[in-house]
N, C-alpha and C positions, 0 to 999 in steps of 0.2 A: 277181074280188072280193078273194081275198089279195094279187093285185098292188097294189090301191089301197091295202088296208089297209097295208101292208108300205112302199109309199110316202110313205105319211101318218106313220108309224112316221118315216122316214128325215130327212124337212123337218120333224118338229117338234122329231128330235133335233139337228138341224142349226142350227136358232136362236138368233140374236145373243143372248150374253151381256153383261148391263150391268154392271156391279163399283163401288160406291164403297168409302171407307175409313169402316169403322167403330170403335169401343172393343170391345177382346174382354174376357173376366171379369178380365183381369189388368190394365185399366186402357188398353192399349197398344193404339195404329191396328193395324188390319188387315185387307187385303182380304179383299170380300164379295162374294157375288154377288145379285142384285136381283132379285126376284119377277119373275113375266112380266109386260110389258108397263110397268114403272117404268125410267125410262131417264134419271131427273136422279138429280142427291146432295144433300146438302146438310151443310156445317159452320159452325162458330161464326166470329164474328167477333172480330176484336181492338179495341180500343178506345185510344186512348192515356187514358194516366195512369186507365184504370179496370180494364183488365184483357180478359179472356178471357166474352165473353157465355155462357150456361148452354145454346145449341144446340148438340145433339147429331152428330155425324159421323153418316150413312147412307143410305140410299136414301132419297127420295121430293122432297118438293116442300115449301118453307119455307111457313107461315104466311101470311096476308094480313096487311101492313102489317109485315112485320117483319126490314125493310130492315138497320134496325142492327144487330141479333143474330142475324141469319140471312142465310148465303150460299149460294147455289144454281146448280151450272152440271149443263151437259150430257155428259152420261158419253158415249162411242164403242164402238160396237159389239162387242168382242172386244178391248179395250182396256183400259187402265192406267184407275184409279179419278181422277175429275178433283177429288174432294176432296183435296187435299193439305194435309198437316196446316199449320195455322197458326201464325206463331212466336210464341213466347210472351215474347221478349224479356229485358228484366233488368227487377230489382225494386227501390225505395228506400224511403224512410218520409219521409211529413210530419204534423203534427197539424192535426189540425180544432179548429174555435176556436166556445165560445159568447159571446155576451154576458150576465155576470152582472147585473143589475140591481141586487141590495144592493150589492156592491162597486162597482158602475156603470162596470166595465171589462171587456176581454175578456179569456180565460181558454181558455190554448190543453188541447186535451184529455190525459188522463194516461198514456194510450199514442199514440204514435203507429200510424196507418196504413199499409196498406202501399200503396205505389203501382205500376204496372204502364208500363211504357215499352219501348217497340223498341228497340234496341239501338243505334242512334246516335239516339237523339231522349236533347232536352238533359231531365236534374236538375232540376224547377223547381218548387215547392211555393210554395202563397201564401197570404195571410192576410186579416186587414181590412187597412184603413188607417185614415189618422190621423182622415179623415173619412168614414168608415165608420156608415152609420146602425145603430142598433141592432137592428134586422131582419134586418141584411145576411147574407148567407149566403155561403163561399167554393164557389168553384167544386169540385165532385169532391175533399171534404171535403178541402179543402189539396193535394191535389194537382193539378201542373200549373200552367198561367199564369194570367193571373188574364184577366177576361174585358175584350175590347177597351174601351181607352177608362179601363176602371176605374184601371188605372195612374195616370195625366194627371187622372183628377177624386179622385186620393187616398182612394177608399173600397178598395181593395185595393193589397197592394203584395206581392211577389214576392221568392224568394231561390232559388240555386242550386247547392243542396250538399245531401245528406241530413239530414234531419231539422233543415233550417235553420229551419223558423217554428215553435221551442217556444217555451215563455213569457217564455225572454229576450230572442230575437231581436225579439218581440212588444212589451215594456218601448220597445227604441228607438223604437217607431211611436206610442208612447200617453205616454211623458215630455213628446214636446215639443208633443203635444196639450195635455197639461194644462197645460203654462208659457204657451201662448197662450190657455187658459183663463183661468188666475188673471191675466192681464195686462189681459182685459177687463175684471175685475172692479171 
């Protein structure tokens, strides 16, 4: 009988260890080891021009339905943690723009944004354009390209340099609107 006990002692200290990377108190990745029987991880994902999703680095299994903010693979037995951290890329700024109604033009916002981009993905904040319905919303509050198509049908148009769609850059999209205003008139 202590042979078995003594056995059973030995195979359950013997047991594959899982590890993913988690945040320690000081903010920083670092290997963990994973409850019995968890053997996925899971971390955040990156998004362009929005940034870094709010899931968490650690053991277990992502969410139902939560493909875009949530990544999950399979850890290896006595193995390196297969979460590896995510790059967070470089940062620029665009503004977000609304439509005033009393002034009955758009009005880009009084701080810019910050934007989140990989590290060769291009600079590219956008706006309305010139025909732009007053509804219109930009994509990922200015930042980024503007959404397919929108270019060609002039309700969005784009620029590629930080902080390129404030309310000047704004002015040259909505002057020559209004000269083809007043020309119907």
């Amino acid at each position: 009988m202590k042979f078995i006990l003594l056995l059973a002692a030995v195979i359950y200290s013997c047991q594959a260890a899982y590890k993913c990377n988690a945040l320690n108190s000081e903010g920083a990745l670092a290997e963990s080891t994973c409850a019995d029987g968890v053997t996925t991880c899971t971390s955040p994902v990156f998004a362009e021009y929005t940034g870094m999703s709010s899931q968490e680095y650690g053991c277990g299994t992502c969410p139902a339905d939560s493909g875009a903010t949530c990544a999950q693979c399979d850890g290896v037995e006595d193995g390196d943690p297969c979460n590896t951290e995510v790059a967070a890329g470089k940062t620029f700024k665009c503004f977000s723009h609304t439509y005033d109604s009393e002034a009955t033009a758009w009005k880009a916002s009084e701080e810019a944004g910050t934007c989140h981009a990989l590290t060769d993905t291009a600079v590219i904040c956008n706006m309305p354009g010139a025909s732009a319905a007053t509804d219109y919303t930009s994509p990922n509050d200015g930042c980024g390209p503007c959404a397919d198509g929108a270019v060609d049908a002039a309700t969005c148009a784009q620029c590629d340099s930080d902080s390129c769609n404030s309310a000047a850059a704004l002015s040259f999209f909505i002057v020559p609107l209004l000269a083809a205003l007043f020309n119907l008139m």
